[in-house]
C-alpha positions in Angstrom: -2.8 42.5 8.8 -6.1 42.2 6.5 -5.0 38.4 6.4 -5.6 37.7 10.1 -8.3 35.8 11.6 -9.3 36.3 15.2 -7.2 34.4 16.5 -4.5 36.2 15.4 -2.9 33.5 13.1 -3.0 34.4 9.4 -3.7 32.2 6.5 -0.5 32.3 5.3 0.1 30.9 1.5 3.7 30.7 1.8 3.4 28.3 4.7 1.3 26.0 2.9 4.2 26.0 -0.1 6.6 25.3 2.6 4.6 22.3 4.2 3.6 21.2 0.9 7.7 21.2 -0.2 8.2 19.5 2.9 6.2 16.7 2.0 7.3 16.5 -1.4 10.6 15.8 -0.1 9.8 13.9 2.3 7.8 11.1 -0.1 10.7 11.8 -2.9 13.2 10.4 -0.2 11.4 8.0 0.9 10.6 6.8 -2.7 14.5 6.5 -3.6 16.1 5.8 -0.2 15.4 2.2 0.9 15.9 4.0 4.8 16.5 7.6 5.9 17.7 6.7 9.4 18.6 2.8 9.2 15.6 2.1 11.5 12.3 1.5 9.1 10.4 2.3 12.3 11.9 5.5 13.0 11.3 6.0 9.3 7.6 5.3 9.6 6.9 7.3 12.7 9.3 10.1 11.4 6.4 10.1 8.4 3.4 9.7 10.0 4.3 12.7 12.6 4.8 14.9 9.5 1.9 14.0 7.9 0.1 14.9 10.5 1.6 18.2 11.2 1.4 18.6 7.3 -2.3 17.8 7.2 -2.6 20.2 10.6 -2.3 23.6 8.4 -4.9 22.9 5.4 -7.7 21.3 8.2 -7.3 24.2 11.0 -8.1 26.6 7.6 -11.3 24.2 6.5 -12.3 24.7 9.8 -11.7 28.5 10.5 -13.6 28.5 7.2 -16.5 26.6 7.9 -16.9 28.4 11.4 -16.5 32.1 10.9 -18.3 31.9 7.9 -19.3 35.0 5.9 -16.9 36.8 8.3 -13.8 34.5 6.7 -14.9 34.8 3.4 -14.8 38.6 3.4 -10.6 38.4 3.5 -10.7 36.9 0.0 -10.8 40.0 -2.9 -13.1 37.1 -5.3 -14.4 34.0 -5.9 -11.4 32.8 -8.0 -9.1 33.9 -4.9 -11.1 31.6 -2.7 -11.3 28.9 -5.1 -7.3 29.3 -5.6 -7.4 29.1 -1.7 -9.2 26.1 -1.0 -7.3 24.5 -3.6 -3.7 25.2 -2.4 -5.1 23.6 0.7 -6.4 20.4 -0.9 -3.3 20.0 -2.3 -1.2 20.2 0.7 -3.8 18.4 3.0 -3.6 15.5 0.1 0.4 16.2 0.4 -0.2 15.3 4.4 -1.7 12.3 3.7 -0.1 10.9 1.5 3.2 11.3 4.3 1.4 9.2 6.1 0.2 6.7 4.2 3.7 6.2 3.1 5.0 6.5 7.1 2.4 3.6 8.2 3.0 1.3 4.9 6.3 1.3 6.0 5.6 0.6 9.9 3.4 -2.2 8.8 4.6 -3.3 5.5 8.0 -4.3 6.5 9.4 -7.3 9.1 12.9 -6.5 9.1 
């Protein structure tokens, strides 16, 4: 449990992959599927709620970051794990936002 903060919830890697997948697939449908559901507006909300939860993960971890300070950096072994770290992060919170981007283009972009 060395990868706990103290709030009990760990930074867990593999649900950042998992989110970021998520997204992925999300976007890639999206991308080649005029509609998902046959309702654009169920489409777009559908996106913009999982951008959000996407973008939830990779901001609670900034912040747990910023505010426990040196105590939160003392989980990571090196500077290149907390680089890899804040990274993975980036990646997924970009991930996020692009879902949502996508999700209100298509709320606002279409008059069907």
């Amino acid at each position: 449990m060395a990868n706990m903060d103290r709030y009990g919830r760990g930074w867990n890697t593999k649900t950042l992959w998992v989110l970021a997948l998520l997204g992925i697939a999300y976007n890639s449908l999206v991308y080649y599927r005029p509609t998902l559901t046959g309702e654009n507006n169920v489409d777009a909300i559908i996106g913009v709620i999982l951008g959000l939860y996407i973008c939830s993960h990779p901001a609670a971890n900034f912040v747990d970051l910023l505010f426990l300070g040196r105590g939160g950096r003392r989980q990571f072994s090196s500077k290149r794990s907390i680089i890899l770290w804040l990274m993975l992060n980036t990646i997924v919170l970009l991930i996020g936002w692009l879902a949502i981007f996508v999700g209100t283009t298509r709320l606002i972009g279409r008059a069907d």
